[in-house]
N, C-alpha and C positions, 0 to 999 in steps of 0.2 A: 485437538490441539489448535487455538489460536493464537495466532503471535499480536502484539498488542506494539504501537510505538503511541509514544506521547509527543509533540512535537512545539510544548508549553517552553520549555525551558532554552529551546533553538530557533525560535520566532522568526528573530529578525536576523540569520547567521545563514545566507544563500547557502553556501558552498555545504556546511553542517547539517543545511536541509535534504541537498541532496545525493549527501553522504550517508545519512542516515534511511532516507528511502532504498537507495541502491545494495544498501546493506538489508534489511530488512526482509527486500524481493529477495537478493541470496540465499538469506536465511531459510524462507518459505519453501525455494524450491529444493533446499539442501535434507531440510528435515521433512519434506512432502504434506506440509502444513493447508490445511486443506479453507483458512482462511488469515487477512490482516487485519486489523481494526486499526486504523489512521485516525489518531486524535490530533487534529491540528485548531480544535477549541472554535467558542462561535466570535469573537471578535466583530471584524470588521468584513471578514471574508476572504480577506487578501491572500492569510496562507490558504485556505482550501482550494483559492482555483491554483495557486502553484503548487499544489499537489496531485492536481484535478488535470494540470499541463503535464508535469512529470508523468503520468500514467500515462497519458495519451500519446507518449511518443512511439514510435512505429516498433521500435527496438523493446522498449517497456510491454509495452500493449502486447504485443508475442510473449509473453511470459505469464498472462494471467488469462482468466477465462472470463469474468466481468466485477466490472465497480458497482455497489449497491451503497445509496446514500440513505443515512438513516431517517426514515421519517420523521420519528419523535424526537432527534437530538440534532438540531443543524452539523453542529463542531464533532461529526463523526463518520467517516466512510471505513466500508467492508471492502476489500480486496479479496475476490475470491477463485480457488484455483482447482482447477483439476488436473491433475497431475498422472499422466501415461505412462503403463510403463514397456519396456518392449516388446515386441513383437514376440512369441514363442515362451515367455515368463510371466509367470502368473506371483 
């Protein structure tokens, strides 16, 4: 299962950017989705490194296991996650 966001149609909408990140990450660890695919397009760049910050925050960053940027498409990062589960449950 990959979870996919497009982030074409929320560009230039701060708050809607990272509303739609924050929601996304939940989703991932809710359903134990074992990657994201962040389309944030190739533009200018501008939104990839504000999605590029978003992940890096201390709080974020504890939720995933690493960011893979795609080589053949600029406007495309993987979020990828391993997901634990407790102690004594298999």
């Amino acid at each position: 299962m990959k979870l996919v966001l497009d982030l074409h149609d929320i560009y230039n909408k701060g708050r809607d950017i990272e509303r739609a990140l924050n929601d996304i990450m939940a989703e991932a660890i809710a359903k134990k989705a074992p990657m994201i695919e962040i389309i944030p397009g190739k533009g200018s760049g501008a939104l990839k490194k504000t999605v590029l910050r978003f992940l890096e925050q201390k709080e974020v960053k504890a939720l995933y296991h690493r960011v893979e940027k795609d080589s053949k498409n600029f406007g495309r990062l993987f979020v990828h996650f391993k997901h634990t589960t407790p102690r004594g449950r298999r």
